[in-house]
N, C-alpha and C positions, 0 to 999 in steps of 0.2 A: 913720877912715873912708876905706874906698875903693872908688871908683864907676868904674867903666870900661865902656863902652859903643863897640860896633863892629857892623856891619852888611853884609855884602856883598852886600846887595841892594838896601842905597840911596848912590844917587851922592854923598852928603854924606860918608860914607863910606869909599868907593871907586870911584876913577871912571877909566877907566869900567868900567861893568857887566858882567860874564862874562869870558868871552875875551878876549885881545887877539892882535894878529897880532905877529910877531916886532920888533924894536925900538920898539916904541910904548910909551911911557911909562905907567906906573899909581901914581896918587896915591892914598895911604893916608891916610884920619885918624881920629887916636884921641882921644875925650871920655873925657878924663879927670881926674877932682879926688878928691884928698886933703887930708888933714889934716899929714900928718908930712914931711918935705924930701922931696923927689924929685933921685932920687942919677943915675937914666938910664930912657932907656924907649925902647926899640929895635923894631927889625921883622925878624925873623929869616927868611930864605928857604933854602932849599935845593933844587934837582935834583932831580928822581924818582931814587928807588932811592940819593941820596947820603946822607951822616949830616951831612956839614960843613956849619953854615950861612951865609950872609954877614948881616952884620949891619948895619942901614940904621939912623941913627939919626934917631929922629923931635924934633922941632924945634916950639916954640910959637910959631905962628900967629897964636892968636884964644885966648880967655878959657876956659880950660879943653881947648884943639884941639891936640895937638900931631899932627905931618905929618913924611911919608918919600915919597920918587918913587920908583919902581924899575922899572928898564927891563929885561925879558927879553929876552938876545941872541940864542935860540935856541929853536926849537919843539921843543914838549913839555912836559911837567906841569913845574909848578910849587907846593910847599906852602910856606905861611907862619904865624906866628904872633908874637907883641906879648911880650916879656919887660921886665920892671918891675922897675928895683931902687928902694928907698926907703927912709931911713933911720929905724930904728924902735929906741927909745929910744937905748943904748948899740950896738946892731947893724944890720947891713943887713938887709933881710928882700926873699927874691926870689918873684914872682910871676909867672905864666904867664897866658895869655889867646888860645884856643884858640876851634876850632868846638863846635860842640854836640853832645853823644852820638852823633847821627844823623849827623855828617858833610858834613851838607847845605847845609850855608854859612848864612846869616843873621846872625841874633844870635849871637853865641856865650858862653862862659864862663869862670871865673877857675880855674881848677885847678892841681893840680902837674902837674911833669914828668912825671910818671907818668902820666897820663891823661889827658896833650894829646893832644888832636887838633887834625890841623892845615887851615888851608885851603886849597882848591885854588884852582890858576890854570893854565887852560889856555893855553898858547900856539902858535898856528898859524903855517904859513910863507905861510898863500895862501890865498884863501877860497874855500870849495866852490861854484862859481856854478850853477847850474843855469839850463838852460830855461824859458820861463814853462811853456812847455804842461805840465813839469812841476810847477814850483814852485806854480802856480794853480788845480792839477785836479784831477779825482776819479777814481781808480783802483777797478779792480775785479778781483779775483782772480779767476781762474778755475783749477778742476781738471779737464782736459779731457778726463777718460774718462767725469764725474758731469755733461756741462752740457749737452748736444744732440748728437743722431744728427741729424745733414743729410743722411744717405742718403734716397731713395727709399724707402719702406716700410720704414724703418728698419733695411736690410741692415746686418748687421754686417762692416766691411774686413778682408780677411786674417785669420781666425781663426787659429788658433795650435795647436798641438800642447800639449798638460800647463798648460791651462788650462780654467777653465771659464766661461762668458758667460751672465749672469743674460737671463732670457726678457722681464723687465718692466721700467720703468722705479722702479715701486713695490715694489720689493723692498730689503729690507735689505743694507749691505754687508755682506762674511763673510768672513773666511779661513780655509782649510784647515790645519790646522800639523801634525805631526808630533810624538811623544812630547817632542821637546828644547825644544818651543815654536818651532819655526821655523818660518815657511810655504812651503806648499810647493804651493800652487796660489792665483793669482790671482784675485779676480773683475773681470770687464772687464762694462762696462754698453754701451758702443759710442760714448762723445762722440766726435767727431771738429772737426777743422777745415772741414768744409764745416759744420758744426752752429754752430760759434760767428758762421761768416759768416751765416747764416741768423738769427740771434738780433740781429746789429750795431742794426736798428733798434729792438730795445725795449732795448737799452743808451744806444741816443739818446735813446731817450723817458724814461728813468730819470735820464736827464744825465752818462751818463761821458766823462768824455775820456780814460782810457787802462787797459789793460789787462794786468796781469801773472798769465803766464800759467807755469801749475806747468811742469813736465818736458816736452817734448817729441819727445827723440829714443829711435831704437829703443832698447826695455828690455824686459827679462823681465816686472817687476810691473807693474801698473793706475798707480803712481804715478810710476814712471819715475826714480827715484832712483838708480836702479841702470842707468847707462848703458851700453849692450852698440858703441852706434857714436854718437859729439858730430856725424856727419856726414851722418846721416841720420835724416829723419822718420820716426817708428814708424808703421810701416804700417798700423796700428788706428788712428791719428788721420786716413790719409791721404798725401798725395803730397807732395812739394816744388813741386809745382806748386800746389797746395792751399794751401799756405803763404806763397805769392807772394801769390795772391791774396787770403787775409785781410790782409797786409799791405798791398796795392792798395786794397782795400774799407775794414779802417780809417782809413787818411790820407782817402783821400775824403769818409769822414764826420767826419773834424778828430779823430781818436781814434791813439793813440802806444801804442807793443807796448812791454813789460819781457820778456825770457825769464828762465827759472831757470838761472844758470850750475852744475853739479854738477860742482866742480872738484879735490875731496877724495878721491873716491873713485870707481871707478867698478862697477859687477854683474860679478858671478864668471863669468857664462856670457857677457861682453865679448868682443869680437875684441881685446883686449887681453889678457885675464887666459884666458878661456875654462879653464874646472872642467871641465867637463861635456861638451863636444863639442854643446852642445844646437841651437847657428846657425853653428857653424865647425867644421871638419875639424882631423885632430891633428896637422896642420902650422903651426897659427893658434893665438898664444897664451904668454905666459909661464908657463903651469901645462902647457903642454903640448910645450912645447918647449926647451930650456934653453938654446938658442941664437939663442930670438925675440928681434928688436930691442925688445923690450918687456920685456925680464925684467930688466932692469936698473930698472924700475919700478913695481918693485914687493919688499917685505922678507920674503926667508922665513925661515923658523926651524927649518923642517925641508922641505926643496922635493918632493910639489909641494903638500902637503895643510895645512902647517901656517905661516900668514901673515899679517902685519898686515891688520888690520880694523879699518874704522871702527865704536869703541868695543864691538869686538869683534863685530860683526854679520859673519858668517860671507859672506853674501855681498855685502858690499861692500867688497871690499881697496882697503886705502887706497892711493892713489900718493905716490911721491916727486915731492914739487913741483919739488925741485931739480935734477931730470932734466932739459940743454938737449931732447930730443928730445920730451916733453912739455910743457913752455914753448912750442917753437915749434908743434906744434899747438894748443894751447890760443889762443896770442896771435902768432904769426907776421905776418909780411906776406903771405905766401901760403899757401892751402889751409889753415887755419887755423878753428877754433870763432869768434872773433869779425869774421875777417874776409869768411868766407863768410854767415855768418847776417846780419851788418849788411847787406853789401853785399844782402841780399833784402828789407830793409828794417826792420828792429828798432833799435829807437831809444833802447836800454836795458838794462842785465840786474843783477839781483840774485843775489848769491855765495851760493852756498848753504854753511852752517858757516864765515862767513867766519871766525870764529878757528882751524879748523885750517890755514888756508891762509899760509903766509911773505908778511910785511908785502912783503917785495919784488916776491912774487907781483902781488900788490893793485897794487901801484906800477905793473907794466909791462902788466898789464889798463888799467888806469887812463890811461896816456901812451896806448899802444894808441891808445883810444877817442879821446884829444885831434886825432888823425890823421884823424879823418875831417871832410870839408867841414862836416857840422853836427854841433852838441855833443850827445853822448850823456849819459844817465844810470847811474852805476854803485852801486848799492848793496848792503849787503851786510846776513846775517840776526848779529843780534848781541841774547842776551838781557838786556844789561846793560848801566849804564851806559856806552857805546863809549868815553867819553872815559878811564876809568880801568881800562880790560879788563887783564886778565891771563889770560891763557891760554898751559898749558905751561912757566910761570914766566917767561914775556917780556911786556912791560906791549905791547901794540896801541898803532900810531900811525892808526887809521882818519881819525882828524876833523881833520885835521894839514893837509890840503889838495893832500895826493901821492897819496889813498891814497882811498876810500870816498866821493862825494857826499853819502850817509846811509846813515841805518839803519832798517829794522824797528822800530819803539819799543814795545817789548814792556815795558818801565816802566811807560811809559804806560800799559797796557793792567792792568797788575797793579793799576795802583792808582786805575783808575776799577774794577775789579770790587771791589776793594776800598770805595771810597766806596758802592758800590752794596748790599752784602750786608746782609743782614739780620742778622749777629753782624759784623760789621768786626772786622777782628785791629788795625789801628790808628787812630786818631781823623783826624776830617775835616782839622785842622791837620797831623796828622804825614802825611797823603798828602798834601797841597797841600805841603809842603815839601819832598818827593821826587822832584813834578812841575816844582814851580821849579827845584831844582839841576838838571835837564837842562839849562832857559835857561839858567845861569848857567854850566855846565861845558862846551857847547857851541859853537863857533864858530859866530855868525849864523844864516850862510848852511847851515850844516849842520845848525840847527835845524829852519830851515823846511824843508830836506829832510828828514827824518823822515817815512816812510811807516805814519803811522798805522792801526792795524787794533783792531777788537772781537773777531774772531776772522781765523785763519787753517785752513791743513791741519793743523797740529800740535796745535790747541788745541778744547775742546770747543765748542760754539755758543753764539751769545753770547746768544740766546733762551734755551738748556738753561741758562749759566752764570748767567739773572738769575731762575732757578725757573721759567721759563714766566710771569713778572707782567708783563704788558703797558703798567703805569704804568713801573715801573721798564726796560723795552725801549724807552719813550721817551728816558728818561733817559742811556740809555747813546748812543742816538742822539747826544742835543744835545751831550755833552761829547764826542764825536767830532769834531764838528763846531765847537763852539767854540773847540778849544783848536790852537794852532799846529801846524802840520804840515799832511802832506796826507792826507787820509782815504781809505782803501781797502777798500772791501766785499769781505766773503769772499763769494761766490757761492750766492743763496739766499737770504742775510740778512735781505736786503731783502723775500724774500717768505715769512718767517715758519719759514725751516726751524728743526729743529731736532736737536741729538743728541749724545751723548759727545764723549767723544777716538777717536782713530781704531781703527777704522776710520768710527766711526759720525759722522762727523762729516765724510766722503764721501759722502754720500745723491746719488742723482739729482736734480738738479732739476726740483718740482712744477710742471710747463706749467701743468697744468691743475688749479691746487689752489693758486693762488698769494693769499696774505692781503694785497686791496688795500688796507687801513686801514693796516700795516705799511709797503706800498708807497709810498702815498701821501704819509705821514710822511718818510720817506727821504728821497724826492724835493722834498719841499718845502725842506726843508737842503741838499741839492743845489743846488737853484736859489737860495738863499740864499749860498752858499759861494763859487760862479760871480759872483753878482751884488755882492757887496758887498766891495769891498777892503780893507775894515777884518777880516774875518774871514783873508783870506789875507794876508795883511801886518804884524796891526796888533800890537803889543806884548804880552806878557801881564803880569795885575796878577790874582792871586787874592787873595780874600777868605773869612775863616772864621766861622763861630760853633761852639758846642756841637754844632749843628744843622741847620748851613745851609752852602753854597758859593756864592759870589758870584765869577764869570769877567767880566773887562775885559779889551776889546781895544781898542786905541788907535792909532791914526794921528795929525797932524799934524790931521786933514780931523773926523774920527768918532770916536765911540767906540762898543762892542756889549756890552751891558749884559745878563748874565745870571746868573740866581741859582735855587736848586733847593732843596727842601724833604727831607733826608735823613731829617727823625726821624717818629716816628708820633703828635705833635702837629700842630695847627696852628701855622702861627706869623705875628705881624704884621710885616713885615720895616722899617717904620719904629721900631719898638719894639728891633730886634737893632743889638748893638755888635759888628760886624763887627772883624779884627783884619788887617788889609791887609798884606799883602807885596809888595816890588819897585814900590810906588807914591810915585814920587818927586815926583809933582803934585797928590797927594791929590785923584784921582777918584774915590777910594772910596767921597766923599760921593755922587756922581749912583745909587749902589744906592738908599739912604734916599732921597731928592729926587724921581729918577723914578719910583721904585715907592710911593708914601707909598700907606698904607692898603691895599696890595696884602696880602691875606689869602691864604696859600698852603698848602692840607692837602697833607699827607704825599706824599709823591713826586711834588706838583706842582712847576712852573718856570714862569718868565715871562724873557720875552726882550725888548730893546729896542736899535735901532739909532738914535742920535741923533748930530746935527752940532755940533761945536764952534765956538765961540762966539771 
């Protein structure tokens, strides 16, 4: 017989729990009993990307416990795994003891070398601290060509030449393309910045405290992705004086601005790149000059027509990050993207594709931003676990403490639509244990920074993504809202829009067509989120059935007791055997206890905030 049992998501286990910061000790223990001698039983670690492991030997404790410390002298991943020799009749016989298929830490399994997997251990140099007004609040994205005209009669600013501007606000988005699939006319609906200063008070009354906002400077398209000048406002949102004052007008109302940093790439028709002659003369330009101070920033392959591009999108030529002359406008001390835009009041910015950007990049954005009298927010968009990224065959150091505040949690999002679906690709256990290993692979404080969203500009609506069912639109709600991080409405959301992937997933916003039951829902978890610090602080401990999800959040002070009915049963939740993860105080009993006799048909939930005793 041999019984081996490990955990990395209870302290008895390993302690402590997740990440650790650089030199801080981590205790391992392994339950273990056999039948036959036990010849040795180790803890094997090695380095990211190394093969050699060192080898910890674990030592009896307690009755069955044997224990290893291991102190990581240096941030960055770390994997581990338990090698077992033991003497089995005339031979030794070697054993392994790995994570679980999935990778996601927990229980794990006895397997061969061949099919270990191993566990991860992050380790940090510094912890990502963030602001409360961040860490505590509710964000709201905006796309500010789709959210309000503040013009007077809703003049549209600077029109444009080789575009065209929808006459309604209720008009579908559309784009023009060309035989190759490429587009080749914009549509602009007319948002602007005096539109969003005009809107600030029913983002009051909705409850947000801060705002990140898509693209804002001059660009060719509606989306602005494609930056032609980082130094100036697109004149279809408006002025730089425009821009002063939403940021005057938000702080007054206790409300903090993210911009979108587009730092990868910039639009073909750029005062950098300029294709086309379309806003610059053919003196202006590395495609048009071979002696512009800019052509070194860009990689041709045949100059002027054939050139790096991001993932091959024709007009967005990728830059050399590693260019000093684009470093210092991006991040300088003067005349510079972040230190002009802050110095006007921006309190934050999110990397747009932060994996094609050099981690060093990141790093001096990053210092950058420490330079100013108050702490900025820096995050970045990443669709995948940040802690274990690869991108370009170089592992990302984001969550490390030099580098990213947070990230996008676009995990998250995969796998509450997942919990949500009416055919699920994985079981309510296997997504609860995808959503745990973020805790456990993240440091803390880079937890809580995760900018949770149901949708964004990229992705279809979270109304479209749940069929249009208004029970299950609840649902997506609450686990936004319960689960750690900070929650971010994509713009609309809230008042019931709906539609594909893009384009259709840009609609204007319905003034006048807004769904207050939707609204009102929203807002009540808002003021819920605001008000209870057990939701923005408090621990997480998920719980499964067959059927069900049970979320604990936990302070010292509270706990927030919530559980949700996936299947198309009823079910009595004093009657379900919940199967708890990351509960090392067994609160998992207050689900059965406070809810007894609570009867919950199909996509119902029941929520409860109670004080500790």
């Amino acid at each position: 017989m041999l019984d081996i049992r490990y955990n990395s998501w209870l302290e008895k286990y390993k302690k402590p729990f997740g990440a650790v910061q650089a030199k801080q000790p981590v205790t391992i223990n392994l339950r273990l009993v056999i039948e036959q001698p036990l010849l040795s039983v180790e803890l094997m670690v090695h380095p990211d990307r190394q093969m050699t492991s060192e080898n910890y030997p674990l030592h009896l404790v307690a009755a069955g416990i044997y224990q290893a410390t291991f102190t990581p002298t240096k941030a960055g991943l770390y994997y581990y795994y338990f090698k077992i020799v033991i003497q089995h009749d005339d031979q030794q016989a070697v054993y392994f003891y790995g994570a679980a298929d999935d990778g996601f830490g927990g229980p794990g399994r006895l397997t061969t070398i061949d099919n270990l997997k191993s566990y991860q251990l992050t380790c940090y140099q510094k912890p990502a601290v963030s602001p409360e007004w961040y860490r505590n609040g509710v964000f709201y994205q905006i796309f500010p060509d789709r959210f309000y005209n503040g013009n007077p009669n809703g003049e549209i600013n600077a029109r444009r030449k080789n575009t065209f501007i929808y006459a309604t606000p209720e008009d579908t988005p559309y784009y023009i393309k060309n035989q190759a699939g490429e587009v080749v006319r914009w549509d602009f609906f007319g948002g602007n910045l005096q539109g969003i200063i005009a809107k600030i008070p029913y983002l009051k009354k909705l409850g947000i405290t801060g705002i990140y906002l898509n693209p804002i400077f001059f660009a060719s398209s509606s989306h602005r992705y494609d930056t032609n000048d980082y130094l100036k406002i697109d004149p279809i949102l408006g002025t730089e004086a425009d821009f002063k004052e939403l940021t005057q007008q938000l702080h007054q109302a206790g409300m903090h601005l993210i911009l979108d940093g587009v730092f990868n790439h910039v639009g073909k028709d750029s005062k950098y790149f300029n294709a086309q002659q379309l806003f610059y003369g053919a003196d202006q330009g590395a495609a048009q000059d071979p002696h512009s101070p800019y052509r070194d920033w860009f990689d041709f392959e045949n100059y002027p027509t054939d050139y790096e591009s991001w993932w091959g999108v024709k007009d967005l030529p990728r830059v050399n990050k590693n260019q000093p002359a684009f470093r210092q406008l991006i991040y300088g001390t003067e005349n510079s993207v972040i230190q002009k835009w802050t110095d006007l009041g921006v309190d934050g910015w999110r990397l747009d594709v932060a994996d094609e950007l050099p981690d060093d990049f990141i790093q001096k954005i990053h210092q950058r931003l420490q330079e100013f009298s108050t702490k900025k927010v820096l995050l970045g968009e990443v669709w995948e676990d940040a802690s274990n990224k690869i991108a370009y065959n170089q592992r990302k150091n984001y969550p490390l403490g030099d580098e990213l505040d947070g990230v996008m949690n676009y995990p998250l999002r995969h796998c509450l639509l997942d919990l949500l679906a009416y055919r699920p690709t994985r079981s309510t256990a296997q997504n609860a244990r995808e959503i745990m290993s973020l805790q456990e692979n993240y440091p803390p404080e880079f937890y809580y920074n995760s900018l949770n969203n149901l949708g964004t500009h990229d992705t279809e609506r979270i109304f479209t993504a749940v069929g249009e069912d208004r029970a299950r639109l609840k649902l997506a709600w609450d686990l936004l809202f319960m689960l750690p991080g900070v929650p971010c409405i994509y713009y609309g959301d809230e008042a019931g829009m709906k539609g594909g992937k893009d384009p259709l997933n840009r609609g204007f916003f319905p003034w006048n067509k807004i769904d207050q039951t939707i609204f009102a829902y929203v807002h009540r978890w808002i003021e819920r989120r605001k008000t209870q610090t057990v939701l923005q602080q408090g621990n997480l401990i998920l719980g499964t059935t067959a059927s069900c999800l049970a979320i604990i959040r936990s302070t010292p002070e509270q706990l927030a007791l919530y559980v949700v009915n996936l299947s198309a049963q009823q079910q009595q939740l004093d009657q379900l055997d919940f199967e708890f993860i990351h509960d090392d105080q067994d609160l998992g009993e207050f689900i059965t206890t406070e809810f007894v006799d609570f009867k919950l048909v199909p996509s119902e939930s029941c929520f409860k905030v109670i004080k500790r005793v």
